[in-house]
C-alpha positions in Angstrom: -71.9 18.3 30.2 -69.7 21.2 29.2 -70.5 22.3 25.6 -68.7 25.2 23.9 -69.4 27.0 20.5 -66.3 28.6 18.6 -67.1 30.9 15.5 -65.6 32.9 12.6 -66.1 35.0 10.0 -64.4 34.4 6.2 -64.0 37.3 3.9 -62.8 36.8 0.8 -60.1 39.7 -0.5 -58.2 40.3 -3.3 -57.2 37.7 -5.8 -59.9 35.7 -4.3 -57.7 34.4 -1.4 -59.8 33.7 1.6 -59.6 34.6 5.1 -60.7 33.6 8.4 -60.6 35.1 11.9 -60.2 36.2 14.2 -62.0 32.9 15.8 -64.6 33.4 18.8 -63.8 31.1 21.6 -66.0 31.8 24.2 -68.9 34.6 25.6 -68.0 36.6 29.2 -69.3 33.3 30.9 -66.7 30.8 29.1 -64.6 29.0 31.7 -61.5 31.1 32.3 -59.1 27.9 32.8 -60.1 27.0 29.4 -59.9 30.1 27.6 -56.1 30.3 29.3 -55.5 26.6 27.7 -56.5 27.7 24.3 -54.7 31.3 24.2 -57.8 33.4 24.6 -57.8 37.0 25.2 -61.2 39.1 26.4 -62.1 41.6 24.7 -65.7 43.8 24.2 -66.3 45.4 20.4 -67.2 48.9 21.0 -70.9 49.2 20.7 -71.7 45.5 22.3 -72.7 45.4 26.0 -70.9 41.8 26.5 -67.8 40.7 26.2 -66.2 37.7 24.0 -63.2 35.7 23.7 -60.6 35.5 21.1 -57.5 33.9 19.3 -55.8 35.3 16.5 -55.5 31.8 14.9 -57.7 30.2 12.0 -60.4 27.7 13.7 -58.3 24.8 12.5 -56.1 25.6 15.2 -58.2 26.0 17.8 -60.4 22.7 16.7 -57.1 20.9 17.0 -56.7 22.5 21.1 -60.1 21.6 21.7 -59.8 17.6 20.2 -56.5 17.7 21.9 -58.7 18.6 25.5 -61.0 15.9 24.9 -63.6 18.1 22.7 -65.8 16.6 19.7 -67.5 18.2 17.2 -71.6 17.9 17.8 -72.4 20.4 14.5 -71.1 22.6 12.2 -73.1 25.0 10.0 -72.4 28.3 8.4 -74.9 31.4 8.3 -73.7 34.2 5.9 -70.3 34.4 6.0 -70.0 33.7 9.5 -69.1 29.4 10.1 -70.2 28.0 13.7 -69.1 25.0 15.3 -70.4 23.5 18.2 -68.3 21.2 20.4 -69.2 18.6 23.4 -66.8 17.1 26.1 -68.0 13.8 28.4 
């Protein structure tokens, strides 16, 4: 039962326009056929002793991949300023 969480991170800037991203795909462990299907690069933030995948794209986008590969969303919640969703395929 493959599961997957995706996160991101909004800031808001000047003029109180919001932004998102980049969004977290997948950890070092993510399936690398799927993380090709949705665009993903790998990448490891200096200081972090694992490595994560990443899309330049607002999470909308990559919800929409994920529905599109036969993912549903299980939950949703944010902590801070960072949003989480969690995502379940049959």
């Amino acid at each position: 039962m493959p599961y997957i969480l995706i996160s991101t991170q909004i800031r808001m800037v000047r003029h109180r326009r919001c932004e998102t991203g980049p969004t977290i795909v997948g950890d070092e462990c993510s399936d690398p056929a799927l993380m090709e299907q949705l665009g993903a690069t790998k990448r490891t933030v200096l200081g972090n002793n694992f490595a994560e995948y990443v899309v330049n794209e607002p999470p909308r986008v990559t919800l929409d991949r994920l529905e599109a590969l036969g993912f549903r969303v299980v939950s949703m919640t944010g902590v801070g300023q960072t949003l989480v969703w969690c995502l379940h395929k049959e």
